[in-house]
C-alpha positions as a Markdown table, in Angstrom:
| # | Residue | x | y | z |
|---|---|---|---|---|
| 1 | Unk | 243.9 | 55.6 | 15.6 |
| 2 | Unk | 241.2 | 55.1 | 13.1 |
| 3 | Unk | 238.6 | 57.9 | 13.0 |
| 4 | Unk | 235.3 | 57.1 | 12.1 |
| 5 | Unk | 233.2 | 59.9 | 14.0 |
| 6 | Unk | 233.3 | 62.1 | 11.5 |
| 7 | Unk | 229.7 | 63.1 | 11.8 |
| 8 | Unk | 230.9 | 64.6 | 15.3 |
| 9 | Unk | 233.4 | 67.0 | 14.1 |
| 10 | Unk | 236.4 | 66.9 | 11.9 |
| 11 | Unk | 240.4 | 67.8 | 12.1 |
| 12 | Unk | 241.2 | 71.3 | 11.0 |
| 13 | Unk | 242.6 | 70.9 | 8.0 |
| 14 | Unk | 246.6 | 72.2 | 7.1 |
| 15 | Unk | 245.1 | 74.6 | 4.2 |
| 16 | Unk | 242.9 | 76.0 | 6.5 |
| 17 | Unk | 245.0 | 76.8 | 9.2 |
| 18 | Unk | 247.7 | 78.6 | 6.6 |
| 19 | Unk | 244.6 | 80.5 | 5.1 |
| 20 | Unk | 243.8 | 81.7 | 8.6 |
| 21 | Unk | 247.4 | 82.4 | 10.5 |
| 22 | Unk | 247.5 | 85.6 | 9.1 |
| 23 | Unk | 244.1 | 86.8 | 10.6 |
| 24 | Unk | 245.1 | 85.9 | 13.8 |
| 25 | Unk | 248.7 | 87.6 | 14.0 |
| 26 | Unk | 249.8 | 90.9 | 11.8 |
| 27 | Unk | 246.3 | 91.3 | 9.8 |
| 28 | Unk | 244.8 | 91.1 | 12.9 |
| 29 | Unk | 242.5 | 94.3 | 12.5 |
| 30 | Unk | 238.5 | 94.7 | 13.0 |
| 31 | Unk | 236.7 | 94.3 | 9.3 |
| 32 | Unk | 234.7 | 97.7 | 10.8 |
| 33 | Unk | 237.7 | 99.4 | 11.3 |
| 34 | Unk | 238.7 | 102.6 | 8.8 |
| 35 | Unk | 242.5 | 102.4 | 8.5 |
| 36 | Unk | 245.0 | 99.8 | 6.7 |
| 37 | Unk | 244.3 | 96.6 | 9.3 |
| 38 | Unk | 241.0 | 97.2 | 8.9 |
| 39 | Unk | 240.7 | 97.7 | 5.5 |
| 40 | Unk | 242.9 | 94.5 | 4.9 |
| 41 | Unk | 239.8 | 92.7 | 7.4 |
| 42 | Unk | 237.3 | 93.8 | 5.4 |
| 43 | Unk | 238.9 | 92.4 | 2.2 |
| 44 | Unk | 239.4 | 89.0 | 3.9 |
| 45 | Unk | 236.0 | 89.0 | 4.6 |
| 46 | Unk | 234.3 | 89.9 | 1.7 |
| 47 | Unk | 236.4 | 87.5 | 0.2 |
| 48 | Unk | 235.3 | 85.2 | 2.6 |
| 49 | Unk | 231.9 | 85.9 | 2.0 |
| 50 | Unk | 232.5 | 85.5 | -1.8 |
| 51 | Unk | 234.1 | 82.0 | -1.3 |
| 52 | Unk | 230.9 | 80.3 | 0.5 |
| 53 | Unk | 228.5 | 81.8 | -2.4 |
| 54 | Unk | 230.2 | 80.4 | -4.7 |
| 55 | Unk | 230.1 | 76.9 | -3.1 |
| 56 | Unk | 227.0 | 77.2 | -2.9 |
| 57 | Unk | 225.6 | 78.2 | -6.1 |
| 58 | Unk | 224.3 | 82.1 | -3.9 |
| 59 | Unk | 225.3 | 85.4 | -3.7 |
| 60 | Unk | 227.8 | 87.0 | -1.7 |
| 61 | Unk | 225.0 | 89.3 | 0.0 |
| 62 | Unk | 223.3 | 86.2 | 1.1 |
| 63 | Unk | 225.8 | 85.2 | 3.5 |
| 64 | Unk | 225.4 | 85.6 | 7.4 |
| 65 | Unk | 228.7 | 84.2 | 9.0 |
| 66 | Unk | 227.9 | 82.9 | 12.6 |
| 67 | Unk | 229.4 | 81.0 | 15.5 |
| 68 | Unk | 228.5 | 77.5 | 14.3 |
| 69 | Unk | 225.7 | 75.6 | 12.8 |
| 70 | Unk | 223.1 | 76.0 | 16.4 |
| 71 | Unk | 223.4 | 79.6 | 16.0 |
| 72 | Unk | 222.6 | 79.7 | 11.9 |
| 73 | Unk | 219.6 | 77.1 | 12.6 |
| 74 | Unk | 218.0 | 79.5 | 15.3 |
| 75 | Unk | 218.8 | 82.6 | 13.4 |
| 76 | Unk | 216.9 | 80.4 | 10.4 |
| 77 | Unk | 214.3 | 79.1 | 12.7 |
| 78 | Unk | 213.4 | 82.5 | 14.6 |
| 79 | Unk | 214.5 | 84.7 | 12.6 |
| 80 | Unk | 212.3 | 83.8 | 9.6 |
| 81 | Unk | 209.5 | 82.9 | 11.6 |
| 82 | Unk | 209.3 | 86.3 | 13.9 |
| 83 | Unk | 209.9 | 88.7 | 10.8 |
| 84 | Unk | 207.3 | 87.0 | 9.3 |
| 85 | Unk | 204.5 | 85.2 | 11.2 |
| 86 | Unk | 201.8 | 84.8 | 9.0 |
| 87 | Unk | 199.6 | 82.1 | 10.5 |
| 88 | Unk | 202.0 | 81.2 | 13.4 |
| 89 | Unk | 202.6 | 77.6 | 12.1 |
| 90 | Unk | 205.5 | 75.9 | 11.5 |
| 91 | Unk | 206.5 | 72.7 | 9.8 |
| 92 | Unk | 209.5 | 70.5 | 11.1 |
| 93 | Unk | 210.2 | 67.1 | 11.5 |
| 94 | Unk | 210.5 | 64.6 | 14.6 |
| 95 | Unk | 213.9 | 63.9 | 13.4 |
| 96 | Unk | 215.7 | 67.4 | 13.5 |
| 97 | Unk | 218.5 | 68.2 | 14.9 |
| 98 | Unk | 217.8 | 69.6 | 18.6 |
| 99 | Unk | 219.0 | 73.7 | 18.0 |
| 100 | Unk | 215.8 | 73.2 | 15.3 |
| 101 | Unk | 213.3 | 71.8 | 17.3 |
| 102 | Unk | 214.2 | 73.6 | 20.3 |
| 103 | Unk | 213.9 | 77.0 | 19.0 |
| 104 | Unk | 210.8 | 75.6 | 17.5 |
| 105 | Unk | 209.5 | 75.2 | 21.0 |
| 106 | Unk | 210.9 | 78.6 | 21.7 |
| 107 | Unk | 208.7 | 79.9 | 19.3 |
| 108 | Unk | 205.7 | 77.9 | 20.8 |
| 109 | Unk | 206.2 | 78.7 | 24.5 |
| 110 | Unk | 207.1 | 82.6 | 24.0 |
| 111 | Unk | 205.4 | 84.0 | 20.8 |
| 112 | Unk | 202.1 | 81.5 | 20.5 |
| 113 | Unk | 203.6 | 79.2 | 17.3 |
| 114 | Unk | 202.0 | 75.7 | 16.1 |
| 115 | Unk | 204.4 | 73.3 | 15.9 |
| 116 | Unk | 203.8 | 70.1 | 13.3 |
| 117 | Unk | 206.1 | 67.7 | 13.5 |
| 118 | Unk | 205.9 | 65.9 | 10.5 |
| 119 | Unk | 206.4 | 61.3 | 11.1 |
| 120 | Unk | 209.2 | 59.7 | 8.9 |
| 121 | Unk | 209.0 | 55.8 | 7.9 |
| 122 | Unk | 211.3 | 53.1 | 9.1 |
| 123 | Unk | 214.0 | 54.9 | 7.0 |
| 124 | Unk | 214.0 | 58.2 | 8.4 |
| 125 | Unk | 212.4 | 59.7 | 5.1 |
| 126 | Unk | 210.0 | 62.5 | 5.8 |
| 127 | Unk | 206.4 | 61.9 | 4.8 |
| 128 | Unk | 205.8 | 64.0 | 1.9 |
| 129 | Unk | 202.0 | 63.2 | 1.9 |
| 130 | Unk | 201.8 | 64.2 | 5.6 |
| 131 | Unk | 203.4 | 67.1 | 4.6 |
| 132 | Unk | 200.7 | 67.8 | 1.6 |
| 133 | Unk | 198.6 | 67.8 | 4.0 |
| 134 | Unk | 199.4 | 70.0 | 6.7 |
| 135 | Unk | 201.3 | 72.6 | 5.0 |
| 136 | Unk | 198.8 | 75.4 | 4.1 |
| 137 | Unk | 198.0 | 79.2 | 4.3 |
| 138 | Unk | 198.6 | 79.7 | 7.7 |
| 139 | Unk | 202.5 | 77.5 | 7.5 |
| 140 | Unk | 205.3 | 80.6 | 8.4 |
| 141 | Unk | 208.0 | 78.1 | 7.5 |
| 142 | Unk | 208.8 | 74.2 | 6.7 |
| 143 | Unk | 212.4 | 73.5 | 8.0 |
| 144 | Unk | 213.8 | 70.3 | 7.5 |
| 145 | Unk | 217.3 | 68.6 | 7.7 |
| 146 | Unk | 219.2 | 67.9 | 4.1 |
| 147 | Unk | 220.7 | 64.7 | 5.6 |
| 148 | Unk | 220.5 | 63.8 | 9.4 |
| 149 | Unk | 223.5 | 63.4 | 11.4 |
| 150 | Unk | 222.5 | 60.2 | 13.3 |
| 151 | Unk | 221.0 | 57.4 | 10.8 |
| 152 | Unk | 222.7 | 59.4 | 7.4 |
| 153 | Unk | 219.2 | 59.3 | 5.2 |
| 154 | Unk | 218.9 | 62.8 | 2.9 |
| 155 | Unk | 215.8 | 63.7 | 2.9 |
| 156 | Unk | 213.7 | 64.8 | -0.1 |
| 157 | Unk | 213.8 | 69.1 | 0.6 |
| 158 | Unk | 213.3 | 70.1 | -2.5 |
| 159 | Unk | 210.3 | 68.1 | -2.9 |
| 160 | Unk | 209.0 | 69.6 | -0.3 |
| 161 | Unk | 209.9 | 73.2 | -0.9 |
| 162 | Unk | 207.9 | 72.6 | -3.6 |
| 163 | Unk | 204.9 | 72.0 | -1.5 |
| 164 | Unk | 206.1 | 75.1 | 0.9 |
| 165 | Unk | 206.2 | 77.3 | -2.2 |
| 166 | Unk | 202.5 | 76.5 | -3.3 |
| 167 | Unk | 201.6 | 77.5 | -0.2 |
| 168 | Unk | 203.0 | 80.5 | 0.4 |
| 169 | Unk | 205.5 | 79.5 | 3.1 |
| 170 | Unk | 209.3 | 79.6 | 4.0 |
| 171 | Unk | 211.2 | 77.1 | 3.9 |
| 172 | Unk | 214.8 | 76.4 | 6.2 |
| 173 | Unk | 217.2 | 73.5 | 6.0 |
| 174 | Unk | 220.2 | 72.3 | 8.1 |
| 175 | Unk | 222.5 | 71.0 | 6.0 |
| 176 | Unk | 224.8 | 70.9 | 8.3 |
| 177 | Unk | 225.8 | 67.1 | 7.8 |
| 178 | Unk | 225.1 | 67.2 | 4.0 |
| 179 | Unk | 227.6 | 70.3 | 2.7 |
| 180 | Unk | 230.8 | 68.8 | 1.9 |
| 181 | Unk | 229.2 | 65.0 | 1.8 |
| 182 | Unk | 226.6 | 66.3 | -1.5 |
| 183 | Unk | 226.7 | 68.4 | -3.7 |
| 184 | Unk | 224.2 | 71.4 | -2.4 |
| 185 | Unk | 223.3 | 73.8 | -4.5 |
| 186 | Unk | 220.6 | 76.7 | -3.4 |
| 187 | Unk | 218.8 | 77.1 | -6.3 |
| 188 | Unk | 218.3 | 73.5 | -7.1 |
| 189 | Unk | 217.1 | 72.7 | -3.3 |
| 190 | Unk | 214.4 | 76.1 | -3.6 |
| 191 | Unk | 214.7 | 76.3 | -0.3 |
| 192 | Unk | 214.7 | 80.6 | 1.2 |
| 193 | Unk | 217.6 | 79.5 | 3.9 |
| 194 | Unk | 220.2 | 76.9 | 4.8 |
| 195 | Unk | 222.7 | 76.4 | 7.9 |
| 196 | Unk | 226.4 | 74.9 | 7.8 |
| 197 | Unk | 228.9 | 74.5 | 10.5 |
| 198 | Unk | 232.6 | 74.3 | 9.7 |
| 199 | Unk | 234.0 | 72.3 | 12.0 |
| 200 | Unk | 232.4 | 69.4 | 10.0 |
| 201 | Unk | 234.3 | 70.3 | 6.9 |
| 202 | Unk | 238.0 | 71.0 | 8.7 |
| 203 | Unk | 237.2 | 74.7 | 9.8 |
| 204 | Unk | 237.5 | 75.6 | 13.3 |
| 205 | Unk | 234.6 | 74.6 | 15.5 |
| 206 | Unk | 233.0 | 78.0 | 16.1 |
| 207 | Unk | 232.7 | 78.7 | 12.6 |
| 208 | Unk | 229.2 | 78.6 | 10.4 |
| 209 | Unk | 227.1 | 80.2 | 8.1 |
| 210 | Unk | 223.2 | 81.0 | 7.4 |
| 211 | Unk | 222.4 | 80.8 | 3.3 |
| 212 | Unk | 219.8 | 83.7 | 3.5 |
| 213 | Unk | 217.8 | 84.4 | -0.1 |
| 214 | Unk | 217.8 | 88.1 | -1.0 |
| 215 | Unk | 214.6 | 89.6 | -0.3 |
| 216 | Unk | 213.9 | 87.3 | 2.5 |
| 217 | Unk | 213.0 | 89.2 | 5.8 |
| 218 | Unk | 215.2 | 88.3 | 9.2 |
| 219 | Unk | 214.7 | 89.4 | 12.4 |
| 220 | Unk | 217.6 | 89.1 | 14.0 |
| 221 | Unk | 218.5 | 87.2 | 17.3 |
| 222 | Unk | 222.1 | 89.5 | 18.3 |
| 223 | Unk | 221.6 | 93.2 | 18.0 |
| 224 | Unk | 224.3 | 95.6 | 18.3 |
| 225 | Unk | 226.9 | 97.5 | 16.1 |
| 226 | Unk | 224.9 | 96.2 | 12.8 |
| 227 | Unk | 227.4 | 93.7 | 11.4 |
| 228 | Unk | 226.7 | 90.9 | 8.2 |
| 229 | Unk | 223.9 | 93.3 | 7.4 |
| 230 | Unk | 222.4 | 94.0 | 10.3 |
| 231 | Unk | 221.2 | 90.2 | 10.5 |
| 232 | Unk | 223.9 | 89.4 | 12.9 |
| 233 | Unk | 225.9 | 91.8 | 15.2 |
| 234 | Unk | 229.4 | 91.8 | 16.7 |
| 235 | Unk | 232.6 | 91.9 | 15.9 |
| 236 | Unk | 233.1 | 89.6 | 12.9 |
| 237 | Unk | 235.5 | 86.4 | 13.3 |
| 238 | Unk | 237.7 | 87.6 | 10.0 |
| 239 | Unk | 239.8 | 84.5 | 10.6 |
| 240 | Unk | 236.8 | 81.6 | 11.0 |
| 241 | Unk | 235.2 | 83.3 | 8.1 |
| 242 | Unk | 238.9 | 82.8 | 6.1 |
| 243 | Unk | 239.0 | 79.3 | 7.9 |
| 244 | Unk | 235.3 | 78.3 | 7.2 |
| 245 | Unk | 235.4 | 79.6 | 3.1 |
| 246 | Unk | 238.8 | 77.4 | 2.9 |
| 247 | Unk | 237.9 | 74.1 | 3.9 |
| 248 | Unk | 234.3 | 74.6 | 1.9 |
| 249 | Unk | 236.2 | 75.2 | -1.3 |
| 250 | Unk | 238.2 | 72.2 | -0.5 |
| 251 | Unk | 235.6 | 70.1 | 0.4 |
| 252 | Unk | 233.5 | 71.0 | -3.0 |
| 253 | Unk | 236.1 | 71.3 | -5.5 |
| 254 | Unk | 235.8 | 69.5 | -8.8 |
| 255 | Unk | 237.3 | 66.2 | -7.4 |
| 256 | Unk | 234.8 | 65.2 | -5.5 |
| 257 | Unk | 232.1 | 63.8 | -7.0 |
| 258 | Unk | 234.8 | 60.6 | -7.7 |
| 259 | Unk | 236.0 | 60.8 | -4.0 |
| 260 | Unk | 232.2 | 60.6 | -2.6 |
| 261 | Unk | 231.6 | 57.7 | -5.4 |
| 262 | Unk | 234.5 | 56.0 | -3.7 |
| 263 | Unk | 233.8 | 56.6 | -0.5 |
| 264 | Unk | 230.0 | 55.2 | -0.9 |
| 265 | Unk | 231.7 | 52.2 | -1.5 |
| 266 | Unk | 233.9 | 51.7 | 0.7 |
| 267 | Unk | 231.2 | 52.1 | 3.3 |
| 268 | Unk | 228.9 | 49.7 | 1.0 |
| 269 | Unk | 231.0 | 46.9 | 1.6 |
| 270 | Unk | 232.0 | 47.6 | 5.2 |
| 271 | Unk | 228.1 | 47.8 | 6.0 |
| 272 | Unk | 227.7 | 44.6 | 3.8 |
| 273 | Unk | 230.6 | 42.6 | 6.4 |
| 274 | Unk | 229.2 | 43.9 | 9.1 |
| 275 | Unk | 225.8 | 42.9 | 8.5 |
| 276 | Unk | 226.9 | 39.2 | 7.3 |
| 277 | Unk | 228.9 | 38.7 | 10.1 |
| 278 | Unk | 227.0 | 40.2 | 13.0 |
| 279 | Unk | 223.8 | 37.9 | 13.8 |
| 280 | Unk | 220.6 | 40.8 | 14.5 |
| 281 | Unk | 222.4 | 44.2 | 13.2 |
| 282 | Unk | 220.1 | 46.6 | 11.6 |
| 283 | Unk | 221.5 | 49.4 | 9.3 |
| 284 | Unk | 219.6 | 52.4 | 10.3 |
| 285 | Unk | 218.6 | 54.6 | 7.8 |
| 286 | Unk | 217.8 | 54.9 | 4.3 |
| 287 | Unk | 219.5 | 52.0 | 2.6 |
| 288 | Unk | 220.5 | 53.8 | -0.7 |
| 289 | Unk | 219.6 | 57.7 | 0.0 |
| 290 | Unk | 222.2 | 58.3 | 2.7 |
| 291 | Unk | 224.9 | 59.8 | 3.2 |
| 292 | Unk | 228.2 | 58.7 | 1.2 |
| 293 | Unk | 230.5 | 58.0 | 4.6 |
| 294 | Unk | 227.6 | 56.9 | 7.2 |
| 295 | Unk | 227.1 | 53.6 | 8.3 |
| 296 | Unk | 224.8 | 53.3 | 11.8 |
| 297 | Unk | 223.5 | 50.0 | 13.2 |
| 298 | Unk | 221.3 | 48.9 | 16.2 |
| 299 | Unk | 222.6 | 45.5 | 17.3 |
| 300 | Unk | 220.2 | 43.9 | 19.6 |
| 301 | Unk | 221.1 | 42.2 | 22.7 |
| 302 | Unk | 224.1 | 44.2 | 23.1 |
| 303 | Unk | 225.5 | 47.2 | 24.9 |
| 304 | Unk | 226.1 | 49.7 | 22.2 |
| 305 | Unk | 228.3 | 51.7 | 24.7 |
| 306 | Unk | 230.7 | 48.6 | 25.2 |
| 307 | Unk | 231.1 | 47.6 | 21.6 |
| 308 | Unk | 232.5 | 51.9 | 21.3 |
| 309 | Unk | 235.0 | 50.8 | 24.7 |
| 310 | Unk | 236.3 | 47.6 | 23.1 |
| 311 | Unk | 236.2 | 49.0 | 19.5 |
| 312 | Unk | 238.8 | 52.1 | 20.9 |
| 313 | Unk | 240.4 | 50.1 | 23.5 |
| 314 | Unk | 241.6 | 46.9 | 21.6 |
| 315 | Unk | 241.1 | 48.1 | 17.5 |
| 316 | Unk | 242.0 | 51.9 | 18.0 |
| 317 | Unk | 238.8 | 52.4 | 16.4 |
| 318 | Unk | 237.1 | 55.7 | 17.3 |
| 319 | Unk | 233.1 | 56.4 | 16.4 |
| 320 | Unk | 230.1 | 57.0 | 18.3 |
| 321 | Unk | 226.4 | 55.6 | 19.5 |
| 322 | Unk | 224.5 | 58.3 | 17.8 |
| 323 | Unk | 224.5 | 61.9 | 18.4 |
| 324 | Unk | 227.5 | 63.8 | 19.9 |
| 325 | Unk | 224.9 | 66.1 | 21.2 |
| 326 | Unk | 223.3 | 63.7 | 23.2 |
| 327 | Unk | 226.5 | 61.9 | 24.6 |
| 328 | Unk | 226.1 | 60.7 | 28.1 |
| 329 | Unk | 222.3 | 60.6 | 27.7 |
| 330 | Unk | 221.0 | 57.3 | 29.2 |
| 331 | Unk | 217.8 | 58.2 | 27.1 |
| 332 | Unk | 217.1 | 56.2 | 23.6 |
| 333 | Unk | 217.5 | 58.3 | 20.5 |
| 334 | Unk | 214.5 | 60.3 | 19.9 |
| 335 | Unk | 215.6 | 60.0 | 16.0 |
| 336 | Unk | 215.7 | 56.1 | 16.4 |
| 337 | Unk | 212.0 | 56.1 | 18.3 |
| 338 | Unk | 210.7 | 58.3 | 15.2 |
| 339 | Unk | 212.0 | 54.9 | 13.0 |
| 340 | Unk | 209.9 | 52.7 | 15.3 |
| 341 | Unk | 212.6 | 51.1 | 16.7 |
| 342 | Unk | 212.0 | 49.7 | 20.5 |
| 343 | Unk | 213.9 | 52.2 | 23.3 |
| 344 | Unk | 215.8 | 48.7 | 24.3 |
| 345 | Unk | 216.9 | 48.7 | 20.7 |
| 346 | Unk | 217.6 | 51.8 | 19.8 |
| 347 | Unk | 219.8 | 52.1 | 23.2 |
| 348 | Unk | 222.1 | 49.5 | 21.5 |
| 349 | Unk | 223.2 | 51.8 | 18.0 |
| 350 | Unk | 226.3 | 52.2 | 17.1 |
| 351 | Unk | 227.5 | 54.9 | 14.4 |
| 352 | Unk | 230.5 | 55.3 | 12.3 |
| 353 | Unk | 231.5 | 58.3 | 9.7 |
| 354 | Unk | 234.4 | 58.3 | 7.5 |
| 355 | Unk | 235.3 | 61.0 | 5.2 |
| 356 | Unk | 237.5 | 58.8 | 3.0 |
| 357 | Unk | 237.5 | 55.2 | 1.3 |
| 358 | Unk | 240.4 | 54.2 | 3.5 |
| 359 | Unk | 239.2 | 55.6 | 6.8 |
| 360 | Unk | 236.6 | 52.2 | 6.1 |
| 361 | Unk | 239.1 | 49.8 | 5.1 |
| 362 | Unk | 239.8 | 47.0 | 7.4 |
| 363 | Unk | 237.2 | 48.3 | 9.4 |
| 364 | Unk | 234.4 | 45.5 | 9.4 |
| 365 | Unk | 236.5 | 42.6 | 11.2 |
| 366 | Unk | 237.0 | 44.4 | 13.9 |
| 367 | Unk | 233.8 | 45.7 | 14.7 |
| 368 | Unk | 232.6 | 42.2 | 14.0 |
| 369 | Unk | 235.2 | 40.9 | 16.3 |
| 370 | Unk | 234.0 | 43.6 | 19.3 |
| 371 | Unk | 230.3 | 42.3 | 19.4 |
| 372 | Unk | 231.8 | 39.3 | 19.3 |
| 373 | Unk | 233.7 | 40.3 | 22.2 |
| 374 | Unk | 231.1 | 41.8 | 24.3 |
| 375 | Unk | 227.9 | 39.3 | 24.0 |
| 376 | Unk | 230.5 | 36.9 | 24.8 |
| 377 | Unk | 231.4 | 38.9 | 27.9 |
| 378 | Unk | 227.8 | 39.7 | 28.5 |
| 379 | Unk | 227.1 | 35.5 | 28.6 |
């Protein structure tokens, strides 16, 4: 099998699951616990804790260890927003991952928000002049994606935490797809809060993380015994936190920056194959400011669902047609809509994310071979 869904979720990795065994069997203890298994929790944790700072260029205090990345983007999304309302606006974009815009609409139906959605181009890009515009005195918080998860384009956040800051307002972004794929670093985005998930980096699905600047206000979404702060209650998951902090430090260590180069190349020339040898495909996306393993394509006049059947069934190829959140959904992509795509093109994408150079290799005959395949099928 060749696994290109990457953007879906990952394998756990070996180191990760040796950093984590003993968590789950003889240091077993609750971190809140005052006696020896406790104690030897609480280190782990802190550890933990100290491990996904440093990745990320913050402070151990910062940290809020969650359930996944849905849970740190509402915690970011609410949170911020209900601790401090200010004008009752917020800023997001049509092409967010849905645990941001719905709690966005949370906010809106329950507690009287504004919700602007700020337009992208045929790239994805957000529009930073929109955003000029519209961000202003009464704007609670901006929150918008690093890099989205079905078309791959990085958006331009620290641009526009730039315009958040001159106005006073928050700003949140879901990096959830970028961290382990970029390089992220806090104070170079200037952005008050950003969300991870581990199970995209080889941790445990279950496992995340809210980035929270010190100073910032949170009201949180889980009260209870006080834990991470008081931002986020219950009993702490000392082994996901182990897990999560493991596969971060693996994923960000100080040979990367020649793996991503590598792997941007190897999905360069796989898009470059499929693109000469498929008649109609359209990359999706930014061209250039994407991410390093994504490839996504809309390839008109054919069913995007039965190129992913022939692709597993005859190449042992695995990927996706967009979003795993939105699997089943007979509904076009609401991301591919925002690009101005038609719904009877958009319906036809097709979406593959490696995390390494040889996960692309070989790749593009196939898939050329599979549209192949199906229009011929489809007469």
């Amino acid at each position: 099998m060749r696994y290109l869904d990457a953007a879906a979720t990952t394998p756990v990795r070996r180191e990760v699951l040796e950093a984590m065994w003993p968590y789950l069997t003889g240091e077993f203890g609750n971190a809140s616990s005052h006696h020896g298994l406790g104690e030897a929790a609480a280190r782990a944790l802190t550890g933990a804790r100290e491990q996904v700072a440093s990745a990320l260029g913050a402070r151990p205090s910062e940290i809020v260890f969650t359930a996944g990345g849905t849970e740190a983007d509402n915690l970011a999304v609410k949170g911020l927003a209900l601790a401090r309302p200010r004008g009752r606006v917020v800023v997001t974009s049509v092409v967010e991952h849905p645990a941001v815009l719905e709690a966005c609409d949370y906010l809106e139906r329950f507690h009287g928000f504004r919700i602007h959605r700020l337009g992208v181009d045929a790239d994805g890009v957000v529009d930073l002049a929109e955003a000029e515009q519209v961000v202003d005195d009464d704007t609670t918080l901006v929150s918008v994606m690093l890099a989205n998860n079905e078309i791959g384009t990085v958006q331009p956040v620290a641009e526009l935490a730039a315009i958040a800051r001159r106005a006073g307002a928050l700003v949140h972004t879901d990096a959830v797809q970028a961290v382990g794929s970029l390089p992220v670093d806090t104070a170079q985005l200037g952005v008050d809060a950003l969300s991870l998930s581990g199970h995209k980096l080889g941790a445990p699905k279950g496992t995340g993380a809210l980035w929270l600047r010190r100073g910032v206000a949170l009201e949180p979404l889980v009260h209870g015994g006080g834990q991470e702060g008081g931002r986020r209650s219950g009993t702490e998951n000392v082994a996901g936190a182990v897990g999560l902090a493991t596969a971060l430090q693996t994923v960000t260590g100080p040979e990367r920056p020649g793996e991503r180069a590598a792997l941007a190349a190897a999905r360069d020339a796989f898009v470059r194959e499929v693109l000469a040898g498929v008649p109609g495909a359209l990359l999706t996306g930014h061209p250039e400011q994407r991410l390093p393993g994504h490839a996504s394509f809309c390839l008109p006049g054919t069913s995007g669902e039965a190129v992913l059947l022939t692709l597993e069934q005859e190449h042992g190829i695995v990927c996706s047609s967009g979003s795993a959140c939105a699997a089943g959904s007979d509904e076009a992509s609401d991301v591919l809509l925002a690009l101005g795509l038609e719904p009877a093109v958009a319906q036809t994408a097709v979406r593959f994310v490696g995390s390494t150079a040889a996960d692309f290799a070989g790749a593009a005959p196939a898939v050329v071979h599979a549209v192949t395949t199906v229009r011929a099928l489809a007469g």
